[in-house]
N, C-alpha and C positions, 0 to 999 in steps of 0.2 A: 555660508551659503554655497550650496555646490549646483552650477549650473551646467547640465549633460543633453545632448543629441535623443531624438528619441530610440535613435539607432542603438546606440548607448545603452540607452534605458530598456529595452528589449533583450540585448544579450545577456544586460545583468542585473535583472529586476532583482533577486534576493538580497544580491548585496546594494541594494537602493533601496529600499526595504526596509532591513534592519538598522541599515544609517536613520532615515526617518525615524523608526522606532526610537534612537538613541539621542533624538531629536535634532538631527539633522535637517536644513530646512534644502530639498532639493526640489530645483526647479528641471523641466524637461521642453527643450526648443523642439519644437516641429514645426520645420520650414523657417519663411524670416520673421513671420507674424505672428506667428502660434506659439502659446508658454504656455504650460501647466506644473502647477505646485501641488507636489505630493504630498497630504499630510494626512495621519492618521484620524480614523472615522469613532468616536467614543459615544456610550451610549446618549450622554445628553447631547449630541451631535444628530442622533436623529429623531427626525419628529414625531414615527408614532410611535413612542417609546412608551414601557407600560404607565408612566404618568401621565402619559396625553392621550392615549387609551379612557384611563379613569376618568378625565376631566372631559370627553368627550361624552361617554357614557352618562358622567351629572346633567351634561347641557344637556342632552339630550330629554334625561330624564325632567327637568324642571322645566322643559318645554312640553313635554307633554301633560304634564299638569298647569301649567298655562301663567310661570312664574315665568315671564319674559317681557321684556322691552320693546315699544313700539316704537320705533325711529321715522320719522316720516319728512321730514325738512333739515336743512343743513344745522341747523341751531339743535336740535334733538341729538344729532347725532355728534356735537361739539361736547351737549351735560354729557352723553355718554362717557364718552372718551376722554371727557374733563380736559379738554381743549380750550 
């Protein structure tokens, strides 16, 4: 773990950068309170990725045909979630 200045990290993002890439875990201080961990972003890393795209699109679609769940009290909403 390599922990750098943000000042640092500004004059030499590329080569902090491709450490990360190489899986480097590097952290970046701003000020006495502030940290940030750079880590790379992958596509299951983000959320509207074209499978939750697709899965949006079904919900969508099987709500409009009116194949949905009525939750209305805490306990509805416990079977849901199988809670």
């Amino acid at each position: 773990m390599l922990i750098i200045s943000s000042r640092e990290f500004r004059q030499n993002q590329r080569l902090y950068f491709e450490k990360v890439d190489e899986g480097e875990q590097i952290i970046v201080q701003r000020g006495k309170n502030k940290s940030y961990v750079l880590t790379p972003v992958s596509d299951k890393d983000l959320y509207f990725n074209a499978t939750m795209v697709k899965r949006i699109k079904k919900s969508l679609k099987q709500a409009e045909d009116g194949n949905v769940k009525r939750v209305s009290n805490q306990k509805d909403l416990s079977d849901l979630l199988d809670l």
